[in-house]
C-alpha positions as CSV (number, residue, x, y, z in Angstrom):
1,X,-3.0,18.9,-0.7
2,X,-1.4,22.1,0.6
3,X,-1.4,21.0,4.0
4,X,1.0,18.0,2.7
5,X,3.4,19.9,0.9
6,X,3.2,22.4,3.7
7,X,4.5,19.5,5.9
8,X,6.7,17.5,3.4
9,X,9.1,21.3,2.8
10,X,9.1,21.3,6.8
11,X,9.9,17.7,7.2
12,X,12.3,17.9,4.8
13,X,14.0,21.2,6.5
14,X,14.0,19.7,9.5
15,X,15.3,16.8,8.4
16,X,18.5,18.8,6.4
17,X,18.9,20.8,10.3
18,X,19.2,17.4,12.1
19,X,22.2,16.8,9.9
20,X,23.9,19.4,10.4
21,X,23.1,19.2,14.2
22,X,24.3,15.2,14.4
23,X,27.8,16.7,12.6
24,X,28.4,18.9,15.4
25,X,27.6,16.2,18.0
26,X,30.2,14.2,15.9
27,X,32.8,16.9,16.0
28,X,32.2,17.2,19.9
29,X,33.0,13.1,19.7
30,X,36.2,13.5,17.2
31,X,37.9,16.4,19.3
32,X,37.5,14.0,22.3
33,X,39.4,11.6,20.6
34,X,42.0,13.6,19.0
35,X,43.1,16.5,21.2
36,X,45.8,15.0,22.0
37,X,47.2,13.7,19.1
38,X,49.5,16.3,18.3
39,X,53.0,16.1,16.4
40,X,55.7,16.0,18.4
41,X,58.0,19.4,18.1
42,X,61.0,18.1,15.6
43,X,63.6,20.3,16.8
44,X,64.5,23.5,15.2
45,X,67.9,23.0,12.4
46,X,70.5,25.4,12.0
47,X,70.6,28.1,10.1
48,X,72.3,26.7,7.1
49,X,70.0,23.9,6.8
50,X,67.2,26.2,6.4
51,X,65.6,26.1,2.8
52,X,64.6,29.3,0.4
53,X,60.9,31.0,1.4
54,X,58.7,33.0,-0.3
55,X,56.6,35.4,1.3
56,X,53.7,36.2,-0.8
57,X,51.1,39.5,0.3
58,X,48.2,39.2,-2.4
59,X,46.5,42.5,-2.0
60,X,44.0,44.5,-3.7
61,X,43.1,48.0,-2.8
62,X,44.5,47.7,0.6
63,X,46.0,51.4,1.3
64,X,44.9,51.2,5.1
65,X,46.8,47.9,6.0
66,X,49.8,47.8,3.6
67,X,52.1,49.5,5.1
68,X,51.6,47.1,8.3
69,X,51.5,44.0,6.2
70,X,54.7,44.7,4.7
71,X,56.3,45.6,7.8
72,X,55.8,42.5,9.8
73,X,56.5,40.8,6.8
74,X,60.0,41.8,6.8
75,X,60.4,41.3,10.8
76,X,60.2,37.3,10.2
77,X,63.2,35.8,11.9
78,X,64.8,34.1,9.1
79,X,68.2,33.8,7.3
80,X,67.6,37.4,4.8
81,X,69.6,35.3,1.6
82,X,67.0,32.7,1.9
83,X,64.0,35.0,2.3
84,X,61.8,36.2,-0.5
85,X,59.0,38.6,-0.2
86,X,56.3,38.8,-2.9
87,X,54.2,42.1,-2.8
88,X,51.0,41.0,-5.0
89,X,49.2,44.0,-6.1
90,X,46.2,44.5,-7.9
91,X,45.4,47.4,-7.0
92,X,43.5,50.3,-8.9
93,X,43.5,53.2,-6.0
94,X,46.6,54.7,-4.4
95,X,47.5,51.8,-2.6
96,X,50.2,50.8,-5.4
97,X,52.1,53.9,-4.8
98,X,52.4,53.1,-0.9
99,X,53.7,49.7,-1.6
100,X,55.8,51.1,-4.0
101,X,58.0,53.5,-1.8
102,X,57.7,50.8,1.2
103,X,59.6,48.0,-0.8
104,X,62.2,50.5,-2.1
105,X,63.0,51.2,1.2
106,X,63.3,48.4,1.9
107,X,64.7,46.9,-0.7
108,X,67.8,49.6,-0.1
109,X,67.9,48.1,3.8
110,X,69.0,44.5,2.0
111,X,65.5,42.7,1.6
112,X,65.2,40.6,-1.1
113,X,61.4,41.9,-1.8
114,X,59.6,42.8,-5.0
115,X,56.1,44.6,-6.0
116,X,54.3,42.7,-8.8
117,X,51.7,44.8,-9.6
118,X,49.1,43.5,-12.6
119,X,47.0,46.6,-14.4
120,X,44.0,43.4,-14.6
121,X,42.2,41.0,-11.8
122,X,42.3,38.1,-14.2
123,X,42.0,35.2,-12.3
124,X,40.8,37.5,-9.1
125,X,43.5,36.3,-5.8
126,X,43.9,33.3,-7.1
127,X,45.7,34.3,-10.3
128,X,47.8,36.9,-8.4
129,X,49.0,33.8,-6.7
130,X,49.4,31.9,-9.7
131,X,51.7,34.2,-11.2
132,X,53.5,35.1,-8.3
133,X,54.5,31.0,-7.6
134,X,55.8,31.0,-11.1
135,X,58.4,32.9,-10.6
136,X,58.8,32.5,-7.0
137,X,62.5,31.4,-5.5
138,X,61.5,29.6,-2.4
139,X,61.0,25.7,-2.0
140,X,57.9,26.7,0.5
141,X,55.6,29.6,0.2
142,X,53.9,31.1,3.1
143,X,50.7,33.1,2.2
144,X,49.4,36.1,4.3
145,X,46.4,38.6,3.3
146,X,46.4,42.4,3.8
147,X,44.7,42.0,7.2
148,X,47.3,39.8,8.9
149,X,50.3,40.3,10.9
150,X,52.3,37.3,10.8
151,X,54.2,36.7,14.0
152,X,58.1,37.0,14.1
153,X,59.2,33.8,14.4
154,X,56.5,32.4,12.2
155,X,58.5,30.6,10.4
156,X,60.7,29.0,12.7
157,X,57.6,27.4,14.0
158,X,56.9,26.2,11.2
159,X,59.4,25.4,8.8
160,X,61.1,23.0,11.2
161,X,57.9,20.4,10.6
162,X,58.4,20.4,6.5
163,X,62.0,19.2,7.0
164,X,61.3,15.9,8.9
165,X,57.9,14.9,6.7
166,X,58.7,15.2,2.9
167,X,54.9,14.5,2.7
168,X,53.6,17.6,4.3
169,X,52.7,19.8,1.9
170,X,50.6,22.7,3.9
171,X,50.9,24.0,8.0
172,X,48.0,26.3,8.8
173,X,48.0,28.5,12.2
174,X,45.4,29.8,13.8
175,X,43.7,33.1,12.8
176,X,44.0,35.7,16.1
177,X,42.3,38.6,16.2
178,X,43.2,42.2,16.5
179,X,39.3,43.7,16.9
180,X,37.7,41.1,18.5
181,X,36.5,43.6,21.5
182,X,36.2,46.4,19.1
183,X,32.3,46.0,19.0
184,X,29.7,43.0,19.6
185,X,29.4,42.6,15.6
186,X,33.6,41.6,15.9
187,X,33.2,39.7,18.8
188,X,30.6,37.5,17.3
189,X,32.8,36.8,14.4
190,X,35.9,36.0,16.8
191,X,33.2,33.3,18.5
192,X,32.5,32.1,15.0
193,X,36.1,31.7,13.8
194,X,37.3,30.4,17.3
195,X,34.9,27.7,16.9
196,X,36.2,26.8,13.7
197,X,39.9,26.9,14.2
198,X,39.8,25.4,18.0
199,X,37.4,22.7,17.0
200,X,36.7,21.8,13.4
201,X,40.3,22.6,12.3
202,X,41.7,20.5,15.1
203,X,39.1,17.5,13.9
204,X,39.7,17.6,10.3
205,X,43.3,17.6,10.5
206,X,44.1,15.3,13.4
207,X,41.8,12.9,12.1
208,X,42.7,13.4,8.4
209,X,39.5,15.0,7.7
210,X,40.1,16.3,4.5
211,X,42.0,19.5,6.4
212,X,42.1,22.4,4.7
213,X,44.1,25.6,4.2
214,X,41.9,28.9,5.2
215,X,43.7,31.3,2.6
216,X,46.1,33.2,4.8
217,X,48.6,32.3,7.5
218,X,49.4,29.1,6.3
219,X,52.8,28.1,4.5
220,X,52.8,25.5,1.1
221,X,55.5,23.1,0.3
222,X,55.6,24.4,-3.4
223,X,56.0,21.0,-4.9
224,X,52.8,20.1,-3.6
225,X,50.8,23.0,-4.9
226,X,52.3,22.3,-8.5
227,X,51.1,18.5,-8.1
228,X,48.0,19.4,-6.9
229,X,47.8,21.7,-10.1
230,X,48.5,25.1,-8.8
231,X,46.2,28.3,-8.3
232,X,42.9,27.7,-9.9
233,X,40.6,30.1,-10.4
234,X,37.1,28.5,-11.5
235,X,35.4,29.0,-7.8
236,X,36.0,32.1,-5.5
237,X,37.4,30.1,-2.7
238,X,41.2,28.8,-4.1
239,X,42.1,28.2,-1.0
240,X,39.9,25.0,-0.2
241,X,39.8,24.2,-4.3
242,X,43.9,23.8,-3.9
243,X,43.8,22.2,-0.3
244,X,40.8,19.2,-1.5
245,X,42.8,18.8,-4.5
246,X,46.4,18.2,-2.5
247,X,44.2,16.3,-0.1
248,X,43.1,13.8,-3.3
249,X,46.9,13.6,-4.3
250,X,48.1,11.9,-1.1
251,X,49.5,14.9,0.9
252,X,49.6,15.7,4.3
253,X,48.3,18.8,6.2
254,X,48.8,20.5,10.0
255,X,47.6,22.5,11.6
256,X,49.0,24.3,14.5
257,X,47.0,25.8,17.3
258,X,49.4,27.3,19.2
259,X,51.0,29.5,16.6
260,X,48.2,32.4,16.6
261,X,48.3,34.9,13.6
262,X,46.5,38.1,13.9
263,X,44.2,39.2,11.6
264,X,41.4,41.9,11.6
265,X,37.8,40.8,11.4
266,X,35.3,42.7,9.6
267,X,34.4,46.2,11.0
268,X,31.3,46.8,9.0
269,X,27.8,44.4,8.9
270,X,28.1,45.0,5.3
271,X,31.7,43.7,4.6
272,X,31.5,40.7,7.0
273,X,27.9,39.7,4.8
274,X,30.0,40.2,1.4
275,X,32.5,37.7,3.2
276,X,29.9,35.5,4.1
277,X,28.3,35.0,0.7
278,X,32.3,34.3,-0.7
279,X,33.0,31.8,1.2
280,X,29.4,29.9,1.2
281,X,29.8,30.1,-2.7
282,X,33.1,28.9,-2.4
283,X,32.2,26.3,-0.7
284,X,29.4,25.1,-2.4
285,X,31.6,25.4,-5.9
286,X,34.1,23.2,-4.2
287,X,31.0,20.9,-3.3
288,X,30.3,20.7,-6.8
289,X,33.5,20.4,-8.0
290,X,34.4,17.5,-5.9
291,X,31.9,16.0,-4.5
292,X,32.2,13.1,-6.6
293,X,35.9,12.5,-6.3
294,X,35.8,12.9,-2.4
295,X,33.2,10.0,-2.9
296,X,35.0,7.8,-4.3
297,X,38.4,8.3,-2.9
298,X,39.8,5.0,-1.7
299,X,42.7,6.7,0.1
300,X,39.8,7.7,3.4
301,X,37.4,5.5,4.8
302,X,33.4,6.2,3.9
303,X,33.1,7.9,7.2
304,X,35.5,10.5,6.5
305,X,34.4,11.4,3.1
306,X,30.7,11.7,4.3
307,X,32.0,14.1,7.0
308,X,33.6,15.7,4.4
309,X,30.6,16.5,2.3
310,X,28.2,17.6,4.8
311,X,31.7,20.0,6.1
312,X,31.7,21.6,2.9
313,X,27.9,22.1,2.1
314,X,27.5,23.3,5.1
315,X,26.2,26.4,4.7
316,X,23.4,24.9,3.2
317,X,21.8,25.4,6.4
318,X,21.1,28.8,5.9
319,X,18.5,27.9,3.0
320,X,17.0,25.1,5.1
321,X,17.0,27.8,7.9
322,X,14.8,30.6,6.3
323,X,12.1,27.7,4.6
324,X,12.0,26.3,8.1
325,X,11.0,30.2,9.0
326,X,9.0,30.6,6.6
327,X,6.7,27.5,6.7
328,X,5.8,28.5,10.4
329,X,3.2,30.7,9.5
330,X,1.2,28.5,7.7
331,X,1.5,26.0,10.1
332,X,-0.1,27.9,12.6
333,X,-2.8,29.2,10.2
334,X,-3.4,24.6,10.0
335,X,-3.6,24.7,13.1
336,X,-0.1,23.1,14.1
337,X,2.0,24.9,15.5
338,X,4.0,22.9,17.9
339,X,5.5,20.0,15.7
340,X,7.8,17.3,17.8
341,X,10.0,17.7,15.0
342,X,10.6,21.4,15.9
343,X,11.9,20.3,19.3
344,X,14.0,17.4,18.0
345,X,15.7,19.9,15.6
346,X,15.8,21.9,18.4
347,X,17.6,19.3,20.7
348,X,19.7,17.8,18.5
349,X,21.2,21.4,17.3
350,X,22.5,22.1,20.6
351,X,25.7,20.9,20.1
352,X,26.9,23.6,18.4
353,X,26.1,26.1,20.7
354,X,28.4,23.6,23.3
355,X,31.2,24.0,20.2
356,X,30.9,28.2,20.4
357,X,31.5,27.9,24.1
358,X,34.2,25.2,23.9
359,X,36.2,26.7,22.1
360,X,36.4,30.3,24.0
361,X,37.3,28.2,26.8
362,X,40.1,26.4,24.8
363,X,41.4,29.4,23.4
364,X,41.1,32.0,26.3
365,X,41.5,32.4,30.3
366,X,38.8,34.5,30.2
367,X,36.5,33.0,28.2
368,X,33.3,33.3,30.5
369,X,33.5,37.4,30.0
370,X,33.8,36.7,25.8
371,X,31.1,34.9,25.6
372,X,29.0,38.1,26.8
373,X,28.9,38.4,22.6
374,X,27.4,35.3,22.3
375,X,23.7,36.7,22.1
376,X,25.2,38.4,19.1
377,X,26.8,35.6,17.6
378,X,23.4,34.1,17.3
379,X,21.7,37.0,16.1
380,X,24.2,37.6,13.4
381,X,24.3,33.7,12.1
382,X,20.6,34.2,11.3
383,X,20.6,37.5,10.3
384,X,22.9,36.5,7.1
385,X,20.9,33.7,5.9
386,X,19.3,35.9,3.0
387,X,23.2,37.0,2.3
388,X,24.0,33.3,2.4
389,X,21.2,31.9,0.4
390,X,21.2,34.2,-2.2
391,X,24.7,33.0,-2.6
392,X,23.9,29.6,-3.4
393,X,21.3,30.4,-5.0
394,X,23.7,32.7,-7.6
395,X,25.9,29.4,-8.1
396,X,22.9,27.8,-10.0
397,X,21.8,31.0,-11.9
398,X,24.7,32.3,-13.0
399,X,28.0,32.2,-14.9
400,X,29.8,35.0,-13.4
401,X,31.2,35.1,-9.9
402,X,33.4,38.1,-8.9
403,X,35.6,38.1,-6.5
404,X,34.2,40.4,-4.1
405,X,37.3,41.7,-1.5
406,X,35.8,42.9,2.0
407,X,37.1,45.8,2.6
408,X,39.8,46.0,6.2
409,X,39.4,49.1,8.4
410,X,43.4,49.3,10.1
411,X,44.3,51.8,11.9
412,X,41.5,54.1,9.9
413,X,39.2,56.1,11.4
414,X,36.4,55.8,9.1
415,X,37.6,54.3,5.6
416,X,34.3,53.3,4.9
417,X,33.8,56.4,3.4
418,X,35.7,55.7,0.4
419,X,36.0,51.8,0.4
420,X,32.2,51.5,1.6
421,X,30.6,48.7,-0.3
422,X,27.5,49.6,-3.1
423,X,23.8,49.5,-1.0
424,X,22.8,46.1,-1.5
425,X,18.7,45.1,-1.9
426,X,19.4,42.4,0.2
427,X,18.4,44.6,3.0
428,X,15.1,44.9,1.7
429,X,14.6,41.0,2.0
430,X,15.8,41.2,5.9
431,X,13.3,43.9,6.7
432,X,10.9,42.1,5.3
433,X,11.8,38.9,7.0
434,X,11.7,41.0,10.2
435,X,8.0,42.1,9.1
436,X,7.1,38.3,8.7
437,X,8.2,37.4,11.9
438,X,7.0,39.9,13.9
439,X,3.7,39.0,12.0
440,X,4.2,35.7,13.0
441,X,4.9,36.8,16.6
442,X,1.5,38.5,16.8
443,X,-0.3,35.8,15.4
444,X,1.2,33.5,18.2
445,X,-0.5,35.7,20.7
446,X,-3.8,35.6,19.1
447,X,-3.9,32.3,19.1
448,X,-2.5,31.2,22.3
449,X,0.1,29.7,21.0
450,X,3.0,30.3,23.0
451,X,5.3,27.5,22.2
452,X,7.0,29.9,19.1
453,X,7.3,33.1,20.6
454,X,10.4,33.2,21.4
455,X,11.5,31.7,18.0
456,X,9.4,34.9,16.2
457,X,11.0,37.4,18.6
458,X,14.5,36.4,18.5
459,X,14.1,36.2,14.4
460,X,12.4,39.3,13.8
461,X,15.2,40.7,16.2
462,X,17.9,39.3,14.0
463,X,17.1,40.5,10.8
464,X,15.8,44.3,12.0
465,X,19.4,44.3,13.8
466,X,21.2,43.3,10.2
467,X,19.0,45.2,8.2
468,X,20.1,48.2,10.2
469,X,23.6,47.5,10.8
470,X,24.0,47.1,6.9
471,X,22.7,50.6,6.5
């Protein structure tokens, strides 16, 4: 009896992997198809046909970046009367009094910008944004976090597009990335994140995907987030709750590869982790939340709402990854060790590996010297599957989801020191995950079974290396 549920939870792991493996095969397929179906340029309009903006910087304890935020914020090429700036603060540390004397500089230069600072999170970013868009003056609302630096003429390659398709309701750029080099952990991410702007970004919006808006360096028609509802705050991902909800109303997205906006990745194993476990709780919400309308939405074919789902559960892997991890042990304590579904899952899961090095070579010249991080890349997507899984497992066990900011480094020596997040026991689960597998690694030699080895060895490697890092 134990020898069958033993193989039913692996079968059924596998089985969840092979998914998620045939998706990226599909992707591979779909960015065939589609790479070239981009929207033609419409021309750029004169100055006086050029609607009102609103520039909103949601920020939260931020004293590092401001001041950098704020400044390329005001360097955007556009006509100053029809330029709004909305400085959203939340902010409990020193950070307000910064923003403070920069927008009353500023202000006296002619800039039509404002602080709005709350004394409460209510509502976390997503009720910052909320109250900032109901008193906002601009017809479209571009959105930029405290780590990003929004190019010059941002909106001039942008704006342009909302004036010849009254349905487009949201452009997204590209996230760049100002740290990518700065250490193997950033490099890793930029692999991660070029994989999903070059690639899955392309997909779901060129083939009306159910596209989606990643929370910063996109721009909003406003009328469209006000018929989609507005700012909602009941998962901790507002960004795909609004965009799946426009999506379901009828409007069109775009997404623009070539307009690159740099932002900084996570300096520290602990902040990028805290990020993690946001957005696969996010996501999963938004799963939740949705899943059934996306279902049975008549406006895509079945096709596209399946990809859909299995987009945004897809972190689910993580889980399916650690029982698959775990249930190797016992199997070679029964004796079978090498299962022919273990090298299926392991086939069919090559695609995305081909996705990671895709998309360095669609983004960058020199992408065979980038992908020198990509030993790191892997090491870090398994390392955070306790991080991720605990996560999901939160959304079923409890009520209360925090908004949990990840704390940006700028031009900072070391502002961990005072923005360093609290130890999390989450560590102690990776170490001991590192013990397993290195158990299991020893046990692989005793019995001659060398098929697993490296499986054991690269694991217990990933989760010694996380466990450290997040020290």
């Amino acid at each position: 009896m134990t020898s069958f549920i033993i193989q039913f939870l692996y079968t059924i792991a596998l089985s969840g992997l092979a998914v998620y493996g045939v998706w990226g095969f599909v992707m591979l397929w779909l960015y065939g198809r589609h790479r070239h179906s981009t929207r033609p340029w419409p021309g750029t309009d004169s100055d006086r046909d050029l609607p009102p903006v609103t520039i909103q910087l949601p920020i939260y304890n931020e004293k590092f970046v401001v001041q950098r935020l704020i400044e390329a914020a005001v360097r955007l090429e556009y006509p100053r009367a029809r330029l709004e700036i909305q400085v959203l603060d939340d902010s409990t540390d020193d950070t307000t009094a910064v923003a403070q004397q920069l927008v009353a500089d500023y202000r006296a230069q002619g800039f039509n910008i404002d602080l709005r600072h709350r004394p409460h999170r209510t509502g976390y970013k997503a009720g910052a944004l909320a109250e900032g868009t109901a008193v906002a003056q601009g017809d479209f609302i571009a959105i930029f976090d405290a780590d990003f630096q929004p190019q010059p003429d941002f909106l001039q390659q942008t704006i342009p597009y909302f004036l010849h398709d009254q349905n487009l309701g949201m452009i997204q750029t590209r996230w760049g990335h100002t740290n990518a080099q700065a250490s193997p952990l950033t490099g890793a991410q930029a692999i991660i994140m070029d994989k999903h702007f070059m690639i899955e970004q392309t997909v779901s919006h060129r083939a009306d995907l159910y596209p989606k808006f990643n929370g910063t360096a996109g721009i909003w028609r406003r009328q469209c987030v006000e018929d989609a509802g507005g700012w909602q705050a009941d998962t901790v991902c507002e960004d795909l709750c609004l965009s799946t909800r426009a999506v379901l109303k009828g409007w069109d997205f775009h997404f623009l590869p070539q307009v690159v906006t740099p932002g900084e990745l996570p300096a520290s194993m602990s902040a990028y982790k805290s990020q993690q476990a946001r957005w696969a709780k996010g996501s999963l919400q938004c799963f939740r939340k949705f899943g059934r309308q996306i279902l049975t939405d008549s406006q895509h074919p079945l096709s596209a709402r399946i990809y859909a789902l299995v987009a945004m559960s897809g972190y689910l892997a993580h889980p399916l990854i650690l029982l698959t991890l775990l249930l190797q042990i016992p199997l070679l304590l029964l004796g079978q060790p090498d299962s022919p579904w273990l090298l299926f899952f392991t086939v069919i899961n090559l695609s995305h590996p081909a996705l990671f090095v895709l998309s360095q070579q669609l983004a960058y010249p020199d992408w065979l010297r980038r992908l020198r991080y990509f030993p790191a890349m892997m090491m870090v997507t398994l390392g955070v599957a306790p991080t991720v899984t605990r996560a999901i497992v939160q959304i079923f066990t409890s009520k209360h989801h925090p908004f949990i900011r990840t704390p940006k480094q700028g031009t900072a020596v070391s502002p961990t020191t005072e923005y360093r997040l609290p130890f999390d026991w989450i560590v102690l689960v990776e170490l001991g995950l590192g013990l397993y597998t290195a158990v299991g690694f020893a046990l692989c030699l005793w019995l001659g079974h060398t098929g697993q080895l490296f499986f054991f060895a690269f694991a217990t490697a990933s989760f010694f290396n996380v466990a450290w890092a997040s020290r």
